[in-house]
C-alpha positions in Angstrom: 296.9 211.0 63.8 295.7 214.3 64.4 297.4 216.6 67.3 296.1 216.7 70.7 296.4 219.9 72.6 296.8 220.5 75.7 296.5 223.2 78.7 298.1 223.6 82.2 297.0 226.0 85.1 299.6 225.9 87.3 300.0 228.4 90.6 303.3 227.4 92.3 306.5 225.8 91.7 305.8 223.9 88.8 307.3 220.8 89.1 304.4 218.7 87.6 303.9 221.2 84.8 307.5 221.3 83.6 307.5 217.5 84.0 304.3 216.8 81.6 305.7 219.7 79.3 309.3 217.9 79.1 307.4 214.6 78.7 305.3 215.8 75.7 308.0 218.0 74.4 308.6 217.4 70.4 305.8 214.6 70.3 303.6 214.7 67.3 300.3 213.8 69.0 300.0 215.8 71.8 301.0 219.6 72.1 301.0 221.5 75.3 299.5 224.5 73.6 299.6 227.0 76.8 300.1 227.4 80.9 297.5 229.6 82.3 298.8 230.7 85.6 297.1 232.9 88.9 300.6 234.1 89.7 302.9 236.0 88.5 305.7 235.1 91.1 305.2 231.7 90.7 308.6 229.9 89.8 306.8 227.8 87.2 306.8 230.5 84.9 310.9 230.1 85.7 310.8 226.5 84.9 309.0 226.4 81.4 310.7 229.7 79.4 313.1 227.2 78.4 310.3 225.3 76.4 308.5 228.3 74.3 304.9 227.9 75.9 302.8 230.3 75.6 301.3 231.7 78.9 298.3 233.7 80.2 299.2 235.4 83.5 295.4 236.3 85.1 294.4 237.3 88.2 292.1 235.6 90.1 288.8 238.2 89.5 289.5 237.5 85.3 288.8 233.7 86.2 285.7 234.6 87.4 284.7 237.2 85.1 285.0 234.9 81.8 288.4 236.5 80.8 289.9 233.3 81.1 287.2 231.4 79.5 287.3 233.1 76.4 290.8 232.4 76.1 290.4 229.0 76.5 287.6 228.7 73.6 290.4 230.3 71.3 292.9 227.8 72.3 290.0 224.8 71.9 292.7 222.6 73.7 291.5 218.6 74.1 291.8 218.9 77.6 293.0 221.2 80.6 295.3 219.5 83.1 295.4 221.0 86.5 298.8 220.6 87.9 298.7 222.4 91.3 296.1 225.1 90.8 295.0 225.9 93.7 292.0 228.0 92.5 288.1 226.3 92.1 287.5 225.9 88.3 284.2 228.2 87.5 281.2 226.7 86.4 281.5 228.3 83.3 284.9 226.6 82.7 283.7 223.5 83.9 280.2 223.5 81.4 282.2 224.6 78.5 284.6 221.8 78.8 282.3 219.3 80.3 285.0 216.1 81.3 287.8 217.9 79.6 289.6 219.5 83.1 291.8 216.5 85.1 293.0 217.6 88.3 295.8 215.6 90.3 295.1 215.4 94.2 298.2 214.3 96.5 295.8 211.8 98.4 293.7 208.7 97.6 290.2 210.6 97.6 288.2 210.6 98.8 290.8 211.1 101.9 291.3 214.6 102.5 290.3 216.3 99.7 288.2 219.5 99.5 288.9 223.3 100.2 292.6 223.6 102.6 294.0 220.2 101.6 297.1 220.6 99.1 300.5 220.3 99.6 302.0 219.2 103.5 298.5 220.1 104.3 297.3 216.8 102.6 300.6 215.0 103.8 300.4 216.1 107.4 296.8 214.6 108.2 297.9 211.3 106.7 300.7 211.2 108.9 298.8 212.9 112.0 296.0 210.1 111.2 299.0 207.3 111.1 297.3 206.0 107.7 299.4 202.9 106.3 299.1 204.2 102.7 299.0 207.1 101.0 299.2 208.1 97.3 297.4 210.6 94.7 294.2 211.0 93.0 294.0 211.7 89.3 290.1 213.2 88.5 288.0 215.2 86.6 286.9 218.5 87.8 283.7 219.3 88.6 281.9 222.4 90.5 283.4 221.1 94.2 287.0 220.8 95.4 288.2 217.3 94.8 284.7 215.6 93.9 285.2 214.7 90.5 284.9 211.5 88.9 288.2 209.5 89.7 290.6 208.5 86.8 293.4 207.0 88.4 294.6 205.8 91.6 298.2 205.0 92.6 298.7 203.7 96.9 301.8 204.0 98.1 302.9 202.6 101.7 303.2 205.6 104.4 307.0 204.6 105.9 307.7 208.1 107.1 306.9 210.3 110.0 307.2 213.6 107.8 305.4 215.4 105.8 308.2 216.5 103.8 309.8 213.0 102.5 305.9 211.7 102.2 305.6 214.2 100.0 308.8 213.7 97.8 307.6 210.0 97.5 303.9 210.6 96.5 305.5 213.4 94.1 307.8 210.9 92.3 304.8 208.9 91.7 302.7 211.6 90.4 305.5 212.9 87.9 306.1 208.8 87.0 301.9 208.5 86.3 300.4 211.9 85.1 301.6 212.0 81.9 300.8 208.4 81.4 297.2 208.9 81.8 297.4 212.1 80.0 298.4 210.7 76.8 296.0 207.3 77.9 292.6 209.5 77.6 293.5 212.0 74.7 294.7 208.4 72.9 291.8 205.7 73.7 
């Protein structure tokens, strides 16, 4: 069995990165082979030194200028897993690596996705709109926010008035899932 890489753009606290980085830690199929991140404050950068990834710090205009791209054909990773980046994926990214970019999305889509809904945002309307469920979206990226072909669904029964625990919940699930379907389409 040959080895898988992988690559994560992250932008903010990391906690889905480090989770699919402990979770393919030392495995002989897949690698995560780099974290490109759009901010050099963010605390996932923190999180992961203690795992030896190699990182690409970028700003926002290399993204868009093909600075990033070319990095990314040197790396030739199997597939780029957003795991809250909340930047839009160029076309050029997305052409290059046509169905290789999954993105998880703390709603059941097509719910609230699109430009302005991540984080509370996303967990707020659900709660403001008294939903009865609730969940995340694992997809592949294409040229829109949150458009992509779904992967993977998981519902999840809103019993909260807050933003804050819905989150946690939906959270735990995503952490439990994404690095189940990771491994499930670099491995079928």
């Amino acid at each position: 069995m040959s080895l898988k890489r992988i690559v994560i753009f992250a932008s903010g606290s990391g906690s889905s990165a480090e989770n699919i980085i402990a979770n393919f830690n030392g495995k002989t199929s897949i690698k995560v082979e780099k974290l490109y991140c759009n901010n050099q404050k963010a605390f996932v950068l923190e999180r992961i030194k203690k795992y030896n990834i190699n990182t690409m710090i970028f700003n926002n205009s290399d993204l868009e200028t093909g600075k990033v791209l070319e990095d990314l054909i040197k790396v030739r990773p199997e597939l780029i897993v957003l795991a809250g980046f909340l930047r839009k994926i160029p076309k050029a990214i997305i052409d290059e690596f046509k169905n290789k970019i999954i993105n998880i999305h703390p709603a059941l889509l097509p719910k609230y996705g699109g430009q302005g809904m991540f984080g509370l945002n996303v967990h707020q309307k659900v709660i403001d709109n008294k939903d009865f469920h609730s969940g995340f979206t694992i997809h592949y990226v294409n040229e829109n926010y949150d458009e992509g072909n779904v992967i993977f669904q998981k519902k999840i029964e809103v019993k909260s008035s807050s933003a804050e625990e819905l989150s946690k919940k939906v959270l735990a699930q995503e952490h439990k899932y994404y690095p189940t379907i990771i491994n499930s389409l670099l491995n079928d």
